[in-house]
N, C-alpha and C positions, 0 to 999 in steps of 0.2 A: 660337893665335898664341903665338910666343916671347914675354917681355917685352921690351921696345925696348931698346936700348942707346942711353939718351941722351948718352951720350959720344960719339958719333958724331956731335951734334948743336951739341958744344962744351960741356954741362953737365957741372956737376962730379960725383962720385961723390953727395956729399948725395943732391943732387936723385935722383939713381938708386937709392938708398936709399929714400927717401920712394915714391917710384913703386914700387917694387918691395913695399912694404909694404901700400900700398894695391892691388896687381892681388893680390897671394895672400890675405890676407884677401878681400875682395869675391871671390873664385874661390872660396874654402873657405865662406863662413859667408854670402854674399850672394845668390848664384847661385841656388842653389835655392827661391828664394823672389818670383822674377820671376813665376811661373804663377800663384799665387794671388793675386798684386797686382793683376793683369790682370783676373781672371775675375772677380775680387769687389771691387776700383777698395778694397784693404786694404792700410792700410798700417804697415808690422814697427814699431812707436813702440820695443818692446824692440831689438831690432837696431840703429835709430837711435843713441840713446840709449847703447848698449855702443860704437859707432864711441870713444865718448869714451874708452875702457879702451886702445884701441888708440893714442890721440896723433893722431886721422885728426878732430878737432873742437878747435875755436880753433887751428887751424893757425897764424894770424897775430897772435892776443893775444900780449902778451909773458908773458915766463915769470912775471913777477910777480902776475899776474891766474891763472894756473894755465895760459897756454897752450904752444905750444911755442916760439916765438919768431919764426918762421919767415917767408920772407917771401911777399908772392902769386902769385909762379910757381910753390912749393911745392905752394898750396891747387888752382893750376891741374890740377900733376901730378894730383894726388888726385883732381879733379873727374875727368880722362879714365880711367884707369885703373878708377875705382867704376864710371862711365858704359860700358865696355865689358863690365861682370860686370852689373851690375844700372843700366841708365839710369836709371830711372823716382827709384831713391832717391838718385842720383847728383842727381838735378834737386830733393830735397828739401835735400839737402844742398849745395848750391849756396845757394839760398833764404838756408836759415838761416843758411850761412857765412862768406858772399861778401856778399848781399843785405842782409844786417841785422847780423850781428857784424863784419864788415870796415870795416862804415862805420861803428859804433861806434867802432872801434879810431881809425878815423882822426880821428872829428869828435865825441865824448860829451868830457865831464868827468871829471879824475878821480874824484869821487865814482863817477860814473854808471859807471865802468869797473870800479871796485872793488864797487858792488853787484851789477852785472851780468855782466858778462863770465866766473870762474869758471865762475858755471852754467849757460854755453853750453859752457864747456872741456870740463867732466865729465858733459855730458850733460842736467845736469838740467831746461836750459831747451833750446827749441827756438825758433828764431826765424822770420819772417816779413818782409816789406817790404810797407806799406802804399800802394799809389800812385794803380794803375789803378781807373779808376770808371766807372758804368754809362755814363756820357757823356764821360769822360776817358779816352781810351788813348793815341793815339799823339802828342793835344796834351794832355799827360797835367796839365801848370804850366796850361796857360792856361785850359784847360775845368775844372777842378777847381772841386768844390763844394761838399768837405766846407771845414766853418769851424771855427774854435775862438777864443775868446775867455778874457780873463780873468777869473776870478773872485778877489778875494781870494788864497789859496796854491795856487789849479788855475787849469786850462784846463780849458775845455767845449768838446767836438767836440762837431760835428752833422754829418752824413753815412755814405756808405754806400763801399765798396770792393769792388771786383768782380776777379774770376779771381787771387785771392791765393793762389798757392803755400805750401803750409804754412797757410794760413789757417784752417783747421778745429784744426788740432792745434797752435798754436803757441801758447806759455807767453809769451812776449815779443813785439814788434812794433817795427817803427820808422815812424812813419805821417805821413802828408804830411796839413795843412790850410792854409787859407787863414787867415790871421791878419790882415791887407789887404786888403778889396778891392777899395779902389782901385788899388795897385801891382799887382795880376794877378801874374804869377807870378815879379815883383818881392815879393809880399807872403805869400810860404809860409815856414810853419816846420815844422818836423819833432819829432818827440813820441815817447817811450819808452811804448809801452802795454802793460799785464799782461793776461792774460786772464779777470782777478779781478776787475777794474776796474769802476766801476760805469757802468750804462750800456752797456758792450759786451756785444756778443754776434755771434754767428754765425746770420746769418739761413739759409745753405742750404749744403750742400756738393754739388757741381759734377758733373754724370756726362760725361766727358770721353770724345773719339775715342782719344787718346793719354795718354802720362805717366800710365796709369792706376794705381793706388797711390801717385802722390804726390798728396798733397789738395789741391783748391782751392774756394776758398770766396769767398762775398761777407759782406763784415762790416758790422755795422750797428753807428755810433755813434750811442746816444739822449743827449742827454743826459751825453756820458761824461768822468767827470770825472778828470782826469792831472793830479799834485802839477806843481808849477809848477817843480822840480826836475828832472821828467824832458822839459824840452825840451833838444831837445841845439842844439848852437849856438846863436848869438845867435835873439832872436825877427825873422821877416821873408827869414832867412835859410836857409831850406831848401833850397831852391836847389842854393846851392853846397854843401849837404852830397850832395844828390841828384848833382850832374855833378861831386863828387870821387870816383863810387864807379861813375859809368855808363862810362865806358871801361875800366873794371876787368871790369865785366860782361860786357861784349860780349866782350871778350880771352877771359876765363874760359867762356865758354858757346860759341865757337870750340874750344875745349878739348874740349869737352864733344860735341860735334860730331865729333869725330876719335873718341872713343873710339864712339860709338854706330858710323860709319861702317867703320870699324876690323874691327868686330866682325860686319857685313853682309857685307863684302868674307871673311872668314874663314870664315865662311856657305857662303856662295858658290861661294868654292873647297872648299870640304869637298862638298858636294851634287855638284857639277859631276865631282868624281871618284866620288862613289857611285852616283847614278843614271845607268841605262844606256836608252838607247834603239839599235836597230837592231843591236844585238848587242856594243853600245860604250858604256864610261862619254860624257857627253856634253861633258866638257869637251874631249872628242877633237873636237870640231868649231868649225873654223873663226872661225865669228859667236860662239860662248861662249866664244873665248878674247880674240876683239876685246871684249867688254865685260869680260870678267877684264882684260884690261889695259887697259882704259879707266879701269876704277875703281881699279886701282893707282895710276895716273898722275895722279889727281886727287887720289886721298888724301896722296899725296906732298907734290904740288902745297900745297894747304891745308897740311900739317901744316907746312909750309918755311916759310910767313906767320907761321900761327899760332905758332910756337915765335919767329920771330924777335918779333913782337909781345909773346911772353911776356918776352922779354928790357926791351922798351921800355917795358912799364908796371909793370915788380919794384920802382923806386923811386919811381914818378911821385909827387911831389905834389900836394897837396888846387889850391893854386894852376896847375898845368899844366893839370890834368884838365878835359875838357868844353870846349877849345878847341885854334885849332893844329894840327897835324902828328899826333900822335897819339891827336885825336879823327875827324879823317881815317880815319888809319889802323887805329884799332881797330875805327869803322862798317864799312870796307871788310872786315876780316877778317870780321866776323861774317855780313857781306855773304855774301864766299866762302862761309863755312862753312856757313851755312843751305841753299844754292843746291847746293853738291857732294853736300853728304850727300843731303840729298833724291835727286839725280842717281845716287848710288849704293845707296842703297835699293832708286828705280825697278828699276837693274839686278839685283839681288838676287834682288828679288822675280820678275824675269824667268825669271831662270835657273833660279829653283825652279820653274816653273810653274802648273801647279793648285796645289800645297803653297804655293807663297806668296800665294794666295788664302785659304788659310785661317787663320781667325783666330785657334787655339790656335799655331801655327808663330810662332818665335821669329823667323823673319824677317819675319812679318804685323806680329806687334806693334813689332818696330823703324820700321816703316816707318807705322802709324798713329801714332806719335810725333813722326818727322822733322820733321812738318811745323810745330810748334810754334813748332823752331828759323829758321823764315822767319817767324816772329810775332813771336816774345818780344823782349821787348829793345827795341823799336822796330824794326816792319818793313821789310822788304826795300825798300819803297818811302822808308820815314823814314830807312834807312840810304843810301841814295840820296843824298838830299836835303842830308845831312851830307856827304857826299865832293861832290860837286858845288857847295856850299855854300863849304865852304875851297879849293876847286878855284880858284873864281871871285876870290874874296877875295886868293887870294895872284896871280892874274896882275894886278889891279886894283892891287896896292901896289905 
């Protein structure tokens, strides 16, 4: 694939900068390194880590913390463009970027910004989001059962965290507990955790269908004791640090979706002119050209949302987010996007035949991945629930 000309799209050159910086790196130094993430669920921490040499980590710190200044359609670009050379580290880097340093940026202290932030810019730290738990997922606020309390200059969690992205190997954290429990999920606060921390630890890491090489883990808090400095906003109020960064998410992981799908479709067409059946490449027929442009026409489709969505949450505020109009419409994008890319996978994998039954085939592993993207985030059914939700509300007013 060309790289896109997103001036065709209405963005300015920046933006096509940034994107362009991120598909050739990730082509040159990233690419080759998808087969054994896969085969052996390992993941490059050096390569991670070096993104920082490139200006492609703290995308959206301001330049005073060491980042580039940037803002989150930026970090977007970069998610799709990594996501079409290597998804797998495309969805660590997400995690750490978007997941845990964005909502830093948006909702910590300046202390908290000035001890931390740096050493996500250049690398040093890697970050995490603490949320989902063995009986917390998709009612992630109200089922939640980790706690923390005061002691003295700390909090003490107690509790466990399940399928955390980056949770094995992450240096920092931003983690949800119950501080209340009477307010329910009126009563959550949000916590900076090190992975030095006493009390933590990593009870297992994850052997997943997909995303293999980026880690996930369940984390066990015993015990664990966080200086009473590193909670970020007010205590009780987790909350709204969590729904000022969740329609950021979903936008961003839409993203993220295009470049995986992107990269199927490209597939796709390559194989379809190389393999020949009846004495003809096979994209000479008929039914494989009606799916070669079926999946064009949906990744279009998708990319037209999601870019325009990229436009609607570049300045959202902490107060917009997680209601309204554009938490509609970020569920509904991610909606789309979970749903096509899968649909174009399927296709992919059609066209290859036997080869995309197997599971060293770069279109196998895109497609044992896809399906994550109707998971994560809140799924297809919770995104649902959110568009049908403000659906209702706004013909009621």
């Amino acid at each position: 694939m060309s790289i896109p000309n997103l001036q065709t799209f209405g963005f300015s050159e920046d933006y096509q900068a940034v994107y362009d910086l991120a598909y050739r790196y990730s082509r040159d130094e990233l690419y080759s390194l998808c087969g054994k993430m896969d085969d052996e669920e390992w993941f490059p921490e050096d390569a991670f880590r070096k993104l920082g040499e490139q200006g492609l980590l703290g995308v959206t710190v301001p330049e005073e913390y060491g980042g580039s200044g940037l803002d989150v359609l930026a970090q977007c670009f970069i998610c799709e463009a990594v996501a079409y050379w290597n998804h797998t580290l495309s969805a660590s880097l997400l995690a750490s970027d978007n997941l845990c340093v964005h909502n830093l940026v948006k909702n910590a202290s300046a202390l908290q910004k000035a001890e931390y932030l740096p050493r996500f810019c250049d690398g040093t730290a890697i970050g995490a989001l603490g949320m989902t738990e063995p009986g917390a997922g998709s009612d992630a606020l109200g089922s939640m059962a980790t706690t923390a309390y005061r002691d003295g200059d700390d909090y003490i969690l107690n509790g466990r965290k399940l399928f955390i992205t980056n949770g094995p190997i992450a240096d920092v954290l931003l983690v949800y507990a119950k501080t209340d429990l009477e307010k329910k999920q009126h009563g959550i606060s949000s916590f900076i955790v090190e992975k030095n921390f006493e009390g933590f630890s990593v009870a297992q890491k994850l052997d997943k269908m997909g995303w293999r090489g980026s880690p996930t883990g369940e984390l066990v808090f015993d015990n664990c004791r966080v200086p009473a400095g590193n909670l970020v906003g007010a205590e009780n109020k987790g909350n709204v640090v969590m729904m000022s960064g969740l329609d950021v998410e979903r936008v961003i992981g839409a993203f993220f979706c295009i470049g995986m799908a992107q990269r199927a479709l490209d597939l796709a067409v390559e194989y379809a002119v190389q393999r020949k059946q009846f004495d003809q490449p096979i994209g000479n027929f008929q039914l494989v050209q009606g799916m070669l442009a079926d999946m064009y026409t949906d990744l279009e489709s998708l990319r037209a949302l999601t870019y325009q969505l990229g436009r609607e949450i570049k300045d959202i505020s902490v107060d917009e987010a997680g209601r309204g109009g554009v938490h509609k419409r970020s569920a509904a994008a991610l909606l789309c996007a979970g749903r096509t890319c899968m649909k174009i996978l399927d296709s992919a994998v059609q066209i290859h035949g036997g080869m995309g039954c197997m599971r060293e085939s770069e279109v196998n592993r895109l497609y044992r991945s896809g399906k994550i993207m109707e998971i994560g985030a809140g799924t297809n059914q919770v995104r649902q629930i959110i568009i049908a939700g403000e659906l209702l509300k706004e013909s009621a007013a």
